[in-house]
LOPALO-532087 format. One line per field, with one value per atom (N, C-alpha, C): x negated, y, z negated; chain; residue in three letters; residue number from 1; atom name. Coordinates in Angstrom, 2 decimals. Last residue first. Layout:
N
x = [X; ...]
y = [Y; ...]
z = [Z; ...]
c = [A; ...]
r = [ALA; ...]
k = [NUM; ...]
a = [CA; ...]
***
This chain:
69
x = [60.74; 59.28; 58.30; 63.82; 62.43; 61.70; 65.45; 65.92; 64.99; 63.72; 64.07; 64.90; 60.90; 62.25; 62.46; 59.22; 59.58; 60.83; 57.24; 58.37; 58.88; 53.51; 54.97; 56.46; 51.65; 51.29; 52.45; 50.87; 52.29; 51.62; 49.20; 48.76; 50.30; 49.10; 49.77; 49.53; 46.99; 47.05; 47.68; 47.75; 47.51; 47.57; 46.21; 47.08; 46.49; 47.38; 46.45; 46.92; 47.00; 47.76; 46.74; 48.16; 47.22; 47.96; 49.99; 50.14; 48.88; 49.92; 49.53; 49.25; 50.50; 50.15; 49.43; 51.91; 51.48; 51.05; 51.32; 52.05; 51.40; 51.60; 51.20; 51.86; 50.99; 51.77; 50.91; 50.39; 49.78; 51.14; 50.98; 51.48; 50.69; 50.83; 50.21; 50.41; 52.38; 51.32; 50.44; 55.62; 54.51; 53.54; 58.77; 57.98; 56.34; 61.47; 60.72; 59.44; 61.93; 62.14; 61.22; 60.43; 60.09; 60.99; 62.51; 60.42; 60.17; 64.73; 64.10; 62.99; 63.66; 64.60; 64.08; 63.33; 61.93; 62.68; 66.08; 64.58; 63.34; 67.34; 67.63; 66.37; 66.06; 65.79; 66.19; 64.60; 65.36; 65.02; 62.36; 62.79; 63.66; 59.68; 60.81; 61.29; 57.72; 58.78; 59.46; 56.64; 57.74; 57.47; 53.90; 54.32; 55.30; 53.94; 53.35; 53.61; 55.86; 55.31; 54.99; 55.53; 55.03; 54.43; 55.92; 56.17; 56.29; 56.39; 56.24; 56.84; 55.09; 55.88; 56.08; 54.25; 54.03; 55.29; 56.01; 55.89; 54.85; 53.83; 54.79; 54.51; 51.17; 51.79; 53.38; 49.99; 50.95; 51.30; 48.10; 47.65; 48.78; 48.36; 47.53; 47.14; 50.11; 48.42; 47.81; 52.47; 51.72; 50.01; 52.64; 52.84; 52.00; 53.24; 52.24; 51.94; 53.92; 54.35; 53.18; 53.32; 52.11; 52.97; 55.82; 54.86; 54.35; 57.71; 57.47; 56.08; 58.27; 57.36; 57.38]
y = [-4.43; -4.58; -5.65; -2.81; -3.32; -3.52; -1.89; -2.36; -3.73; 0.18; -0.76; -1.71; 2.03; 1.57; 0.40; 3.58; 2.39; 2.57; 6.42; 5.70; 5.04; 6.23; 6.85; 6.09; 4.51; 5.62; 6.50; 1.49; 2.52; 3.57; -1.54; 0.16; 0.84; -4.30; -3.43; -2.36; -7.06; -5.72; -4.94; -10.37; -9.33; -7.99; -13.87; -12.93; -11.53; -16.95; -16.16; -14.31; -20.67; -19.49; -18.24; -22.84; -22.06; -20.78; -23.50; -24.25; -23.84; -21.00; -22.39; -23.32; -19.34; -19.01; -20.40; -17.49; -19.05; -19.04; -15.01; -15.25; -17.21; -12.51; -13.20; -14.18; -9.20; -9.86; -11.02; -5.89; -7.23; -7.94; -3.01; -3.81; -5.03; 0.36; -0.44; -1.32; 2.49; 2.99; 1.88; 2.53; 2.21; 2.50; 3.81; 4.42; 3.53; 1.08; 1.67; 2.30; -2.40; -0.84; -0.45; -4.72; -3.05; -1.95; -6.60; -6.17; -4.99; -6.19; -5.74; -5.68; -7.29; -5.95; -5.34; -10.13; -9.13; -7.49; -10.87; -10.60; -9.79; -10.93; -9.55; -9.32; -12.22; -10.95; -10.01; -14.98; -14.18; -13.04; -15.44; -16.97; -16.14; -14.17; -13.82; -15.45; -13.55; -14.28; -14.08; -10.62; -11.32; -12.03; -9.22; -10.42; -11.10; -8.85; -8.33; -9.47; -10.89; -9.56; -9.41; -14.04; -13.33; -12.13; -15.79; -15.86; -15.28; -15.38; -14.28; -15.05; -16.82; -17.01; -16.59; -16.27; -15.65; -15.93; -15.67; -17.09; -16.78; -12.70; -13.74; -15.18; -11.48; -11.54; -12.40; -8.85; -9.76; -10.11; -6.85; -8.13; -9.49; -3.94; -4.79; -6.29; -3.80; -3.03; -3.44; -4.96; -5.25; -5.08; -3.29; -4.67; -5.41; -0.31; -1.02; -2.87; -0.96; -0.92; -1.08; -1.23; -0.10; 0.01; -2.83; -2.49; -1.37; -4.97; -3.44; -3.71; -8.34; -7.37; -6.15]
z = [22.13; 21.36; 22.18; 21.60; 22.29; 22.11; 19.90; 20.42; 21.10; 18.69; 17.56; 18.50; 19.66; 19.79; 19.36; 16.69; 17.46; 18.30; 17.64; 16.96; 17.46; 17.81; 18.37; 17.47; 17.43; 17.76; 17.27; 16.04; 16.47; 16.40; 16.50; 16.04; 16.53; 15.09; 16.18; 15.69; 15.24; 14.49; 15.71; 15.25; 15.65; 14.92; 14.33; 14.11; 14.91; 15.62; 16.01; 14.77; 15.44; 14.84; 15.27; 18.37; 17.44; 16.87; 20.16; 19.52; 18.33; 22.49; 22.33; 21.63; 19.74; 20.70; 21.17; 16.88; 17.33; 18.98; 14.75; 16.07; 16.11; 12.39; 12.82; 13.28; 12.40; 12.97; 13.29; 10.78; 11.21; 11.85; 11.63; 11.75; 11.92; 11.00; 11.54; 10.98; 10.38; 11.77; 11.78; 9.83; 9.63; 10.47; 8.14; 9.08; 9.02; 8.36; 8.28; 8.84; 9.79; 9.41; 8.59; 11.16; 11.43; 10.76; 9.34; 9.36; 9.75; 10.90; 9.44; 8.74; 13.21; 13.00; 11.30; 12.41; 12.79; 12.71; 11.32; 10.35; 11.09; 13.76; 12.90; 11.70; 15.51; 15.65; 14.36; 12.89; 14.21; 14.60; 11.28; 12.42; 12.93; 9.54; 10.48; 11.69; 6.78; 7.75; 8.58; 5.47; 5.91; 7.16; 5.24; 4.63; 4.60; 8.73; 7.25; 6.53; 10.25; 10.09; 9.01; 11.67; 10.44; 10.73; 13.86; 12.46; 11.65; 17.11; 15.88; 14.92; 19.45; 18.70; 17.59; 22.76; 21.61; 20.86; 25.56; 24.70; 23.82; 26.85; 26.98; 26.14; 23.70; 25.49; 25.18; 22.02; 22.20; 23.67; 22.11; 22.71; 22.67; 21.98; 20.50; 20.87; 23.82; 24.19; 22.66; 23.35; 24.38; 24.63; 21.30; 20.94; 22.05; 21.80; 21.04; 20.72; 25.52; 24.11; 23.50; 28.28; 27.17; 25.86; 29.20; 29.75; 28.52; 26.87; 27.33; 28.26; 27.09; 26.54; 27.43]
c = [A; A; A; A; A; A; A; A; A; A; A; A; A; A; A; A; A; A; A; A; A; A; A; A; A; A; A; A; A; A; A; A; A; A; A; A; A; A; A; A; A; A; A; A; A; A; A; A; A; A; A; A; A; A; A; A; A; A; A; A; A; A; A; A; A; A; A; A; A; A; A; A; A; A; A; A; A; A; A; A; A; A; A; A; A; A; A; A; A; A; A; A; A; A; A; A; A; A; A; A; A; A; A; A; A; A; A; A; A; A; A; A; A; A; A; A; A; A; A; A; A; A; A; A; A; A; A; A; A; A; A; A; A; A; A; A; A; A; A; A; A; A; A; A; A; A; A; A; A; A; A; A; A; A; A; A; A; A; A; A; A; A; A; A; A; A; A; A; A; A; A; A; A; A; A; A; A; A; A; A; A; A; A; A; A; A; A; A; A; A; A; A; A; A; A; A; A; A; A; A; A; A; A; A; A; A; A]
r = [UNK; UNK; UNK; UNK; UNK; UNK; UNK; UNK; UNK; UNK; UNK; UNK; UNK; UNK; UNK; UNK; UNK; UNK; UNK; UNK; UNK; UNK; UNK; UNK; UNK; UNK; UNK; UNK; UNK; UNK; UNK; UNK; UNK; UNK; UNK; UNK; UNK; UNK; UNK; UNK; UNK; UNK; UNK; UNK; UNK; UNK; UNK; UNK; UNK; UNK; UNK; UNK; UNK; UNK; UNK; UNK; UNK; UNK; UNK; UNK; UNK; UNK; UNK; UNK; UNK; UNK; UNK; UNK; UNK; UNK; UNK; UNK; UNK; UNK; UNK; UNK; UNK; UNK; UNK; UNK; UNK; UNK; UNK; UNK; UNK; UNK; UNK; UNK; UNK; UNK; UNK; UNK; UNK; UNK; UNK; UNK; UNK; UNK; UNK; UNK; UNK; UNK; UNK; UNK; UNK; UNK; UNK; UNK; UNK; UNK; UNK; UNK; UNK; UNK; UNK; UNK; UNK; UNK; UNK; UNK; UNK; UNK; UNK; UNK; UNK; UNK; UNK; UNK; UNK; UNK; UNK; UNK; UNK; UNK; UNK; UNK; UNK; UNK; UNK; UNK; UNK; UNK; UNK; UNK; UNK; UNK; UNK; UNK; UNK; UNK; UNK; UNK; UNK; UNK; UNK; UNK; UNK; UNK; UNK; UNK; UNK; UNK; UNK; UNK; UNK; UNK; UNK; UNK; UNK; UNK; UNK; UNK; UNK; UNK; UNK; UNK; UNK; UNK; UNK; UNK; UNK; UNK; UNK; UNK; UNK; UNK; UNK; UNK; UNK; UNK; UNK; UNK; UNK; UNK; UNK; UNK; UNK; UNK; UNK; UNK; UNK; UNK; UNK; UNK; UNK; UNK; UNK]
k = [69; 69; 69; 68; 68; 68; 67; 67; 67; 66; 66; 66; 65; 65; 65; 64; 64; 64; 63; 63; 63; 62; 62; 62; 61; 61; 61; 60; 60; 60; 59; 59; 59; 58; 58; 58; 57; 57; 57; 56; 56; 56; 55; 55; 55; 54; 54; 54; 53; 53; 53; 52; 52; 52; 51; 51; 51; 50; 50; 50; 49; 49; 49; 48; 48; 48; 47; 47; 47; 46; 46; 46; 45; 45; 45; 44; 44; 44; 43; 43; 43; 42; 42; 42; 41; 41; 41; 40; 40; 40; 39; 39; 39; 38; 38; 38; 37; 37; 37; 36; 36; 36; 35; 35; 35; 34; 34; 34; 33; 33; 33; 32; 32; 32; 31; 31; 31; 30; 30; 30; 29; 29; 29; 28; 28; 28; 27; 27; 27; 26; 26; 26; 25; 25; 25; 24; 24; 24; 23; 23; 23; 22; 22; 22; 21; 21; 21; 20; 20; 20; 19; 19; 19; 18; 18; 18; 17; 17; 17; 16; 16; 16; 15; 15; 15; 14; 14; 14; 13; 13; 13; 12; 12; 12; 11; 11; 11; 10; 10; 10; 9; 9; 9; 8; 8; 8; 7; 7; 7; 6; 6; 6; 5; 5; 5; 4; 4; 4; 3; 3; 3; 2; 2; 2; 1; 1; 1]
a = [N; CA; C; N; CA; C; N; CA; C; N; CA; C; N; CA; C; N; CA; C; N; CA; C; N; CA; C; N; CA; C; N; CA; C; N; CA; C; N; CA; C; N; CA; C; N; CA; C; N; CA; C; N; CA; C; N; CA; C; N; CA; C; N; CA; C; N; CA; C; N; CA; C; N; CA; C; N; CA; C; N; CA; C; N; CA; C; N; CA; C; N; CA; C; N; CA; C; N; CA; C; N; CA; C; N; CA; C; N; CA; C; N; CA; C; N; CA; C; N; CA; C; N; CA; C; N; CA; C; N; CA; C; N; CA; C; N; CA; C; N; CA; C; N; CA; C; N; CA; C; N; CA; C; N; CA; C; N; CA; C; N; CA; C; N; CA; C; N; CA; C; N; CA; C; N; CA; C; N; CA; C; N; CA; C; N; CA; C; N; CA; C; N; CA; C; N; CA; C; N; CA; C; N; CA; C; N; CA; C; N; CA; C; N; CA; C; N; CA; C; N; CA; C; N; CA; C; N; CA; C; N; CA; C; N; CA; C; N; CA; C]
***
C-alpha cells in the first residue's frame, strides 16, 4: 500500500483481500486493473479482513496510478 494513496487514507491496510470493486468481482490484478478503468471519484470496495467482510469507500481526489494502489 502507497503511503496517502486514496486507498490507504479510505482505510485499506496490509493482507486486505479485495473481492469486490463496485459491482465487479475481482480474483486478479488484471480484473481489479479493469475495475479501475475509467474516470471515478469514488469507489466502494469490498474487502475480507480477518476472515470478516468489511466494505470501504475510496474517495480519488487525483488520477489513479494504475500501476499502484
Amino acid at each position: 500500500m502507497d503511503p496517502d494513496s486514496p486507498a490507504e487514507k479510505s482505510g485499506l491496510i496490509k493482507d486486505d483481500i479485495i473481492n469486490k470493486i463496485g459491482d465487479r468481482e475481482v480474483s486478479t490484478v488484471d480484473d481489479v486493473r479493469e475495475a479501475l478503468a475509467g474516470d471515478k471519484s469514488e469507489l466502494r470496495v469490498d474487502v475480507s479482513r480477518a476472515g470478516k467482510k468489511v466494505e470501504i469507500i475510496v474517495k480519488i481526489s487525483k488520477p489513479l496510478n494504475r500501476g499502484r494502489f
